[in-house]
C-alpha positions in Angstrom: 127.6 -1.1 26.0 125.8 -0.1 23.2 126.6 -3.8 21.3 125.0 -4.8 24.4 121.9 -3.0 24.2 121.6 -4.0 20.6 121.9 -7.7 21.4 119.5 -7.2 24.3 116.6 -5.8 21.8 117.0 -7.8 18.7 116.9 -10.8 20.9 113.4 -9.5 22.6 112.3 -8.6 19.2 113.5 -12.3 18.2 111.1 -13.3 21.1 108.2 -11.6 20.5 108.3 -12.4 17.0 108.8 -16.4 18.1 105.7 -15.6 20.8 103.6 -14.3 17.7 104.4 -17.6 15.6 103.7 -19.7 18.4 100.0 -18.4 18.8 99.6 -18.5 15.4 100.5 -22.1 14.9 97.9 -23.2 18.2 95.2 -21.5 16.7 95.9 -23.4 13.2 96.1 -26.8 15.6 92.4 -26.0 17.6 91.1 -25.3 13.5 92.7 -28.5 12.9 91.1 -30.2 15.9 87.7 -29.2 15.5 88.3 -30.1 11.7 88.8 -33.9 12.9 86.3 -33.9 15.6 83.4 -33.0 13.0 84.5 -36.0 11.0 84.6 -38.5 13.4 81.0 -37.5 14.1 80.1 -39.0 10.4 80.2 -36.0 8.2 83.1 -36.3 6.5 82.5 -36.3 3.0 80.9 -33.3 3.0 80.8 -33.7 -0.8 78.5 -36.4 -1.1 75.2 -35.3 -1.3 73.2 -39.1 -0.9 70.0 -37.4 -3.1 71.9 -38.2 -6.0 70.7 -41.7 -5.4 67.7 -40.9 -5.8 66.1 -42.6 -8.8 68.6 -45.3 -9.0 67.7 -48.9 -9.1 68.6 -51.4 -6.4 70.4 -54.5 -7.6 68.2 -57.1 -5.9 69.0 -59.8 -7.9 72.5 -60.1 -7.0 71.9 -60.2 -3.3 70.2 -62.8 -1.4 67.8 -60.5 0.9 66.6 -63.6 3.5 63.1 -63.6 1.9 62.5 -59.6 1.5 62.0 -59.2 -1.7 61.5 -54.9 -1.7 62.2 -53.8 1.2 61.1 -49.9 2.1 63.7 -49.0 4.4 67.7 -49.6 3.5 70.5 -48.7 5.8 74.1 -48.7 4.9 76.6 -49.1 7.9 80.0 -49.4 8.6 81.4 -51.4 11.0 84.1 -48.6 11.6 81.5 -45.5 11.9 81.0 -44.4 15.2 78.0 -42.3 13.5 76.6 -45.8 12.5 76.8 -47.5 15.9 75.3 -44.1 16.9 72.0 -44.3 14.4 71.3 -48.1 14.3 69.0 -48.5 17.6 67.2 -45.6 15.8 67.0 -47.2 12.4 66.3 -50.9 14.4 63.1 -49.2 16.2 61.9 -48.0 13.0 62.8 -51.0 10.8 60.4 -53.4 13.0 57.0 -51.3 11.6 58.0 -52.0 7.9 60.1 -54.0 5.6 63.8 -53.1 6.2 67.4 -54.1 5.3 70.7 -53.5 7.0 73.7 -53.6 5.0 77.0 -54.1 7.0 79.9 -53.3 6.1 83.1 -54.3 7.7 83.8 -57.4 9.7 84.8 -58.0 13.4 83.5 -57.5 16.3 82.0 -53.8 15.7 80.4 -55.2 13.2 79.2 -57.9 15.3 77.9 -55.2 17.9 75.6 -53.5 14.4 74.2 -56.9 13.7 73.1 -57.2 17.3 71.5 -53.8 17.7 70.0 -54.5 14.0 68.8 -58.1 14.3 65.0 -57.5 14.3 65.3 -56.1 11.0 63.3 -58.0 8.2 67.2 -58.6 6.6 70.8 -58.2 7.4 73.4 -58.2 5.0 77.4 -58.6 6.1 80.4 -59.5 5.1 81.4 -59.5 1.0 77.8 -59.4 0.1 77.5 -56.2 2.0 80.4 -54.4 0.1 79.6 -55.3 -2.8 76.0 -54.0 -2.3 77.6 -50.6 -1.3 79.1 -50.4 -4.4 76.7 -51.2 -6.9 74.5 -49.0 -5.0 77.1 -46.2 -5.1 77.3 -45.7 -1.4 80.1 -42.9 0.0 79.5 -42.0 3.1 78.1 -43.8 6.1 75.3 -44.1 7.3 73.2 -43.9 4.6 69.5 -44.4 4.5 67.1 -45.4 1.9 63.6 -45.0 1.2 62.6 -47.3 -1.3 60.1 -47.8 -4.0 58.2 -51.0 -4.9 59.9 -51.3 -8.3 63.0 -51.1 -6.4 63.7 -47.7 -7.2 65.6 -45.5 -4.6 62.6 -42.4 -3.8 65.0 -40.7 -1.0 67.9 -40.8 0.3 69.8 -38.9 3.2 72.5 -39.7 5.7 70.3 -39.0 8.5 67.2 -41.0 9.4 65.1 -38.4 10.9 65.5 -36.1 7.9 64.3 -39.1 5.5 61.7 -39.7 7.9 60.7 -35.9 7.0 61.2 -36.4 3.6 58.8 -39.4 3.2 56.6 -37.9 5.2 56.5 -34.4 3.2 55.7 -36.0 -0.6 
C-alpha cells in the first residue's frame, strides 16, 4: 500500500509539474503571436531607422521618371506589404498637390492593385527599374517615404507619411 501511495504522488507531482510547463510554453506562443502580428503591420525591421537617408542623393539619372525630373515626394512600396497597400490612398491624395513618384516593388497582381490606387501620381516606377531604385537608394523597410530636395538630395525620410508630413512642416 505504501508503493501505492508513492506512485499515486510522484505521478500528481509528474502532473503538476507537466501543467506548469504547459502554461509556460502558451504564454511563450501568445509572446510569439503578438511578435508576428506587429510585423505584419510593417514594422518589422525595427532596426532601420529611414533618417539615415537623409542627405543622400537620388540617382535620377539611371531611372526614366515619365517627365518628372525632381520630384518632392518619393514613396517606396512593396507589392507584398500589407502596410503599403495600407498607406498608398494616403500617399496618392497627397501626391496629386505636388510632384511625386511611386516606386513599386514586386510584380503581380498586388502590385497591380498599388499602381491603381497610385496612378495619379506625377510618376510610377515598377517592375526591375523599381528594384533597382530601392537599392541604390538603400531602401530596407517598406513603406518608405521621401521628402526631397531640388538638387535631388533626400531632406527627410520616415516610414510613415504623416510623421514626414510633420517633419516638413516643422523645419
Amino acid at each position: 500500500m505504501t508503493f501505492l501511495i508513492a506512485a499515486v504522488v510522484l505521478v500528481g507531482v509528474l502532473c503538476a509539474f507537466d501543467l506548469l510547463l504547459t502554461f509556460a510554453v502558451l504564454r511563450r506562443l501568445r509572446e510569439h503571436t503578438a511578435e508576428l502580428a506587429r510585423l505584419a503591420e510593417g514594422t518589422q525591421f525595427i532596426s532601420y531607422d529611414p533618417g539615415a537617408l537623409v542627405g543622400r542623393t537620388l540617382p535620377w539619372a539611371d531611372t526614366d521618371t515619365d517627365g518628372v525630373d525632381r520630384p518632392e515626394l518619393v514613396a517606396f512600396f512593396d507589392a507584398n506589404c500589407d502596410a503599403c497597400h495600407k498607406h498608398a490612398p494616403q500617399f496618392a491624395v497627397t501626391a496629386r498637390t505636388q510632384a511625386a513618384m511611386a516606386v513599386i516593388s514586386g510584380a503581380g497582381p498586388r502590385a497591380d492593385d498599388l499602381v491603381q490606387v497610385v496612378a495619379g501620381v506625377s510618376s510610377v516606377i515598377t517592375a526591375e527599374r523599381a528594384d533597382s531604385l530601392v537599392k541604390a537608394v538603400g531602401v530596407e523597410a517598406f513603406p518608405t517615404f521621401l521628402r526631397v530636395g531640388q538638387d535631388g538630395t533626400i531632406v527627410a525620410a520616415h516610414m510613415e507619411l504623416a510623421a514626414l508630413a510633420e517633419m516638413a512642416s516643422a523645419k
